[in-house]
DRENKELO-224042 format. One line per 4 residues: number of its first residue (from 1); their letters; for each residue x, y, z of N, C-alpha, C. Coordinates in pm, whole numbers, plus 32768, in hexadecimal, padded with zeros to 4 digits. Each point is the difference from the previous one (the first is absolute). Last residue first. Example, Ala and Ser with C-alpha at 12.3 -4.5 7.8 and 13.67 -1.06 7.14 Angstrom:
! residues 2
2) SA) 8505 7F1F 82C4 8052 8077 8006 7FB3 806D 8049; 801D 7DC4 7FF9 7FA7 8077 8000 805A 8078 8000 .
END
This chain:
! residues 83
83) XXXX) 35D3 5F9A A00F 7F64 7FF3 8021 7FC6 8083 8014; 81D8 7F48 7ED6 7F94 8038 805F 7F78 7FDD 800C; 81B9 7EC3 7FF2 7F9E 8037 7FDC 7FAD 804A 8026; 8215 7F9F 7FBB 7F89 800F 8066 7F6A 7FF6 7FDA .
79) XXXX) 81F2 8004 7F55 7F94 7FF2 7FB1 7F7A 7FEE 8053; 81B7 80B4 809F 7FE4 804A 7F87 7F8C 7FE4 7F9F; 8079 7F29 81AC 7FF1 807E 801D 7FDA 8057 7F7E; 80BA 7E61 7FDD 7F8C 7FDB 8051 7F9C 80C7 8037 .
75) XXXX) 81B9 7F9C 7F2B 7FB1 7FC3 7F9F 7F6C 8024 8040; 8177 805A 8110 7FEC 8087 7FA5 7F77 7FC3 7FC7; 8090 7EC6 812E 7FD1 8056 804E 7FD8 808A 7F67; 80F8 7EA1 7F74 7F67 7FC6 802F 7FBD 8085 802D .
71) XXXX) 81D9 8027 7FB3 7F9D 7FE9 7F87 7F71 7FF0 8032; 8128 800E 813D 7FEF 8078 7FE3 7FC0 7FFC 7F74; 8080 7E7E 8097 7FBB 803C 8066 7FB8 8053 7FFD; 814F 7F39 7EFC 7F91 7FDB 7FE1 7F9C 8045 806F .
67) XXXX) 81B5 80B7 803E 7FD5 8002 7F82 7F71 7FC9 7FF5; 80CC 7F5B 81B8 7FD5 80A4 7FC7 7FD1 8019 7F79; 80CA 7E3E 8029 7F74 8023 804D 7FD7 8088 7FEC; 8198 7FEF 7F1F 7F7A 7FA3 7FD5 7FB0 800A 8042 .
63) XXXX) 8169 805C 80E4 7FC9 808E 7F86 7F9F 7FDD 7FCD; 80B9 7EAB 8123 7FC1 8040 804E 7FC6 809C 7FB2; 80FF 7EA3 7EF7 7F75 7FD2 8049 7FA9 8072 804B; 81B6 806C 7F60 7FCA 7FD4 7FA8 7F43 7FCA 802B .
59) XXXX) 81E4 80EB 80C8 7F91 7FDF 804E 7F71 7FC5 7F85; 8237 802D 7F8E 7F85 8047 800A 7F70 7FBE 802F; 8211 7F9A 80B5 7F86 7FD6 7FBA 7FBC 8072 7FF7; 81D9 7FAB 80C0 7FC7 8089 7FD6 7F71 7FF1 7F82 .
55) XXXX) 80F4 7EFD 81FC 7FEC 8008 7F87 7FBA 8087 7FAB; 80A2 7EAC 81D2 7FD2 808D 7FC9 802E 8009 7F82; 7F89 7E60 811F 8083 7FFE 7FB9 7FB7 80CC 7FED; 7F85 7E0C 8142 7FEE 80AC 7FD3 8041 803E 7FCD .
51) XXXX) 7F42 7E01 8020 805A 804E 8035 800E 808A 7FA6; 7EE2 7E26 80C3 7FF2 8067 7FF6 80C1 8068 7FE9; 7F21 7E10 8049 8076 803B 8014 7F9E 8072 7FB3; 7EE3 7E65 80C8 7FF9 8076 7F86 80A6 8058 803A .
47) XXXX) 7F18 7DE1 808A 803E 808C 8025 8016 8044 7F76; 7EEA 7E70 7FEE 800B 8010 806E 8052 80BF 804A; 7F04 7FD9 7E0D 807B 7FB8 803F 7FD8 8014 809F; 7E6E 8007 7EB8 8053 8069 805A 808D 7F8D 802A .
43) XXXX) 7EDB 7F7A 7E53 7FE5 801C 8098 8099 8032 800A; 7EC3 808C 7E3A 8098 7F88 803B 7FC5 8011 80A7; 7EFD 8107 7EB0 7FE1 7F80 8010 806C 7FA8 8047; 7F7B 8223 8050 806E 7F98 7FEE 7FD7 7F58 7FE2 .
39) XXXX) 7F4B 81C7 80E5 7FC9 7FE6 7F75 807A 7FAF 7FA6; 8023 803D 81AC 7F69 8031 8018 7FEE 7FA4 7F29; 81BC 8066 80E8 7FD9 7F5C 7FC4 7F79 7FF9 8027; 8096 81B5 802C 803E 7FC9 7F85 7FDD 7F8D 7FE5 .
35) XXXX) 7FB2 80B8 8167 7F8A 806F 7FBE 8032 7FAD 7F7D; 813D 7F92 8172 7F79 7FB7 7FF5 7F87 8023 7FAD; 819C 80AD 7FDB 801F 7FB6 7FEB 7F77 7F90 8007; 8010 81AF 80A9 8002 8004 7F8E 802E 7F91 7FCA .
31) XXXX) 7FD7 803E 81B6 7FA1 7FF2 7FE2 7FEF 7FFD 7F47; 81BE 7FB7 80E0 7F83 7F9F 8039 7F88 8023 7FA9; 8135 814D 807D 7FFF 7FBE 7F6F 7F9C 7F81 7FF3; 7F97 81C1 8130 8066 7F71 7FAF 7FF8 7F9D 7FA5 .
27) XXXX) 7FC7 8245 802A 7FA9 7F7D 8016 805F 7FB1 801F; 80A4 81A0 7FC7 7FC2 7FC5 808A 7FB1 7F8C 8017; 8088 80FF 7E78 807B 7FD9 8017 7FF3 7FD4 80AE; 7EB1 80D1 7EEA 8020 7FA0 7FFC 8082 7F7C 802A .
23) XXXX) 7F83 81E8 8027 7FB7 7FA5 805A 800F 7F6A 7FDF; 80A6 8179 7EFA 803C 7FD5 8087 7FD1 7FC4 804D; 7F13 8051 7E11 801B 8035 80A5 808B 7FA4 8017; 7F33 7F61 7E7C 803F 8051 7FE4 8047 8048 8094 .
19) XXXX) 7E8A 7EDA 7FF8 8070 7FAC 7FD7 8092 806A 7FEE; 7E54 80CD 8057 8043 7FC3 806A 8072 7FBA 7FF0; 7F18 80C5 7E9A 802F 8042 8048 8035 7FFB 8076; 7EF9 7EDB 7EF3 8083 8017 7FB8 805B 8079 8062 .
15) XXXX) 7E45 7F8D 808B 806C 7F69 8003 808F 8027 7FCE; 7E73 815A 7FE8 8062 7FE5 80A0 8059 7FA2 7FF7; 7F1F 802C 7E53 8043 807E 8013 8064 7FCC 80A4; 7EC0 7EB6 7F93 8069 7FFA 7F83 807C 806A 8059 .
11) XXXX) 7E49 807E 809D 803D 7F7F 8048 8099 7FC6 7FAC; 7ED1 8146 7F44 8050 8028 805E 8021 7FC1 8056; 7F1D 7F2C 7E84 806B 803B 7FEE 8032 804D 8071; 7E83 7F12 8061 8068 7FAA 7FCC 808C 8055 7FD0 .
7) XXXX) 7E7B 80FC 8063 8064 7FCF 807B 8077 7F8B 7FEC; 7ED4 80AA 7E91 8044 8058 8041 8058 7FD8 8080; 7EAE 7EC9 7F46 80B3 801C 7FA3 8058 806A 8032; 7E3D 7FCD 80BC 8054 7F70 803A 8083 8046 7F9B .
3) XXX) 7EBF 8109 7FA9 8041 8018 808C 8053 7FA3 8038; 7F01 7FF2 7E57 8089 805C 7FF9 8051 800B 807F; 7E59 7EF3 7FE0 807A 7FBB 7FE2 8077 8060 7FF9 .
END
């Protein structure tokens, strides 16, 4: 089981770190809108306005992912069990 959590957390680690990249700024929007009404009880409006404002947000979510990530991954590493 440590091995499933381990990857669970460096998976956490890549998610948060992508969200964070420049790469993100290549998805579309589309898809994040659709990843959104994934776990949405309302239905999807016919059209979605999207609009792009720049802003000076702290990346809150995407630190979170990292952070818990990096918890798991230490936790998991520090209580191991030897064999």
């Amino acid at each position: 089981m440590s091995k499933w959590v381990l990857r669970v957390g460096f998976a956490l680690i890549a998610v948060g770190g992508l969200l964070l990249s420049p790469v993100m700024d290549f998805i579309p929007v589309d898809l994040l809108i659709w990843a959104e009404n994934l776990f949405s009880a309302e239905t999807a409006g016919k059209h979605v306005f999207v609009r792009a404002v720049p802003d000076q947000e702290l990346p809150v979510v995407e630190l979170t992912l990292i952070g818990l990530g990096l918890a798991i991954v230490a936790s998991t590493l520090r209580f191991r069990l030897k064999r």
